[in-house]
N, C-alpha and C positions, 0 to 999 in steps of 0.2 A: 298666733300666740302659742307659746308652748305651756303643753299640760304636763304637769308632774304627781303621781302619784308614789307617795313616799313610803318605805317599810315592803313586809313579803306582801305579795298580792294571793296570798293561797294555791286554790289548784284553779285558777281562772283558765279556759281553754285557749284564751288570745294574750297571756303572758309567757313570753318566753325567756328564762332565765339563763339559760347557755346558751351566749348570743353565738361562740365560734363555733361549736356543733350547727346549729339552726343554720349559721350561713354556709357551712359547708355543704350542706346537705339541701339548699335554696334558690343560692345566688343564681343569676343569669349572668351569663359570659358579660352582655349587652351592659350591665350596670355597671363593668369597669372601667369601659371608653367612654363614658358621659364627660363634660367637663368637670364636673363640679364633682364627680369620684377622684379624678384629674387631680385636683387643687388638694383634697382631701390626703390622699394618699400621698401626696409631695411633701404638705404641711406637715403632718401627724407622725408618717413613718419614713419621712426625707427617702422616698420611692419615687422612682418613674414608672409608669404606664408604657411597656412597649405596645403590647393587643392585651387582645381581653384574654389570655391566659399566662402573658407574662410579663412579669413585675419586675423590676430592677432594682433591688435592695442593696447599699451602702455595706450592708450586715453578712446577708446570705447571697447575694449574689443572683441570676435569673434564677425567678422564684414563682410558684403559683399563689394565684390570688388567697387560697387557703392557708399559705404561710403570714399574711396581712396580720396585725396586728388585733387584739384585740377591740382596741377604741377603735378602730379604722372597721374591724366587720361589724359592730354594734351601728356607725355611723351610718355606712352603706345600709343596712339593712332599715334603719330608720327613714331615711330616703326615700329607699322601693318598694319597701311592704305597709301599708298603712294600717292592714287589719289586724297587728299586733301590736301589744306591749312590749319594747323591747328594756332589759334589764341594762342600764347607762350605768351601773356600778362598776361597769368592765372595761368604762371610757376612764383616763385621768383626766385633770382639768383640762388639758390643752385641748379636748375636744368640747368644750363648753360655749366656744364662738361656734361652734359647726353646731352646735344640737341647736342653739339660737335661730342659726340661719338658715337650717332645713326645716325649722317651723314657723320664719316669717315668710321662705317658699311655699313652702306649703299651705300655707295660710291663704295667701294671694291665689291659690289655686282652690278655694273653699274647701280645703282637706285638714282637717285636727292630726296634730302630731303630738301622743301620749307618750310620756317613758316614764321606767320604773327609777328608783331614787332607795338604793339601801342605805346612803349617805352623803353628805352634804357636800355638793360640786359646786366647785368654784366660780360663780359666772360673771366675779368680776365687780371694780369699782364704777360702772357705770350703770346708768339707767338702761330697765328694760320690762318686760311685761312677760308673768309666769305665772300662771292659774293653777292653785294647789289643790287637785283633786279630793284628797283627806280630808280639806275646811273650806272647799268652794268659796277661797278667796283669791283675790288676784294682787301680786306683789311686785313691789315694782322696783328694787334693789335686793344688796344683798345680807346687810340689817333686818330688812323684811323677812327676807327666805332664811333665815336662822330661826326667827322666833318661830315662824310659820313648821318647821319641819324637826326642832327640839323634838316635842312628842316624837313622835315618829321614827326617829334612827338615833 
């Protein structure tokens, strides 16, 4: 299940707020040939995966993983690094199925996946399950997560 903790999270030492800094300065080669970096990068920033240091961009042309989009390095980094907060505000909605999907992976692997929320992401007309850290309640649409994150952003 995914955690969302909504609004600034202060000076916490496991928030990081500039998700493209942190990845640039993070990432392993290794996390861009996974599959599911694969799909992500295909999806989000219509890119191909040549290796793990070049990307084939529609836009830029052979590009390093550091030129990846914003929501694409937020995603990634939610993925590999568990002991952070990562700021999802840097994601648009279209990465709202993936932050979903890396935390019902995750999950299946008994690992919590938290992200930060400085506003209200789209996750859509369907049913799903989202524990709002700020009111330790769990929401199960997106009616719910409105009322639930008001306060908050």
């Amino acid at each position: 299940m995914l955690h969302i903790f909504f609004g600034d999270m202060g000076d916490r030492p496991d928030a990081i707020f500039n998700t493209s800094v942190y990845f640039n300065n993070t990432y392993k080669d290794g996390w861009i040939t996974k599959p599911l970096s694969k799909e992500i990068i295909k999806a989000v920033d219509k890119s191909e995966v040549i290796d793990e240091r070049t990307i084939m961009s529609p836009v830029f042309g052979n590009m390093s993983p550091k030129k990846l989009s914003g929501g694409v390095k937020t995603l990634l980094l939610i993925d590999n690094d568990s002991s952070k907060i990562f700021n999802a505000s840097t994601c648009g909605d279209n990465c709202a199925e993936w932050i979903l999907r890396i935390a019902e992976n995750k999950a299946a692997q008994k690992k919590k996946v938290v992200i930060n929320l400085r506003h209200l992401m789209d996750f859509g007309k369907g049913e799903f399950r989202i524990y709002i850290e700020n009111t330790n309640r769990i929401v199960k649409n997106m009616d719910e997560l409105v009322w639930e994150a008001a306060e908050f952003v």
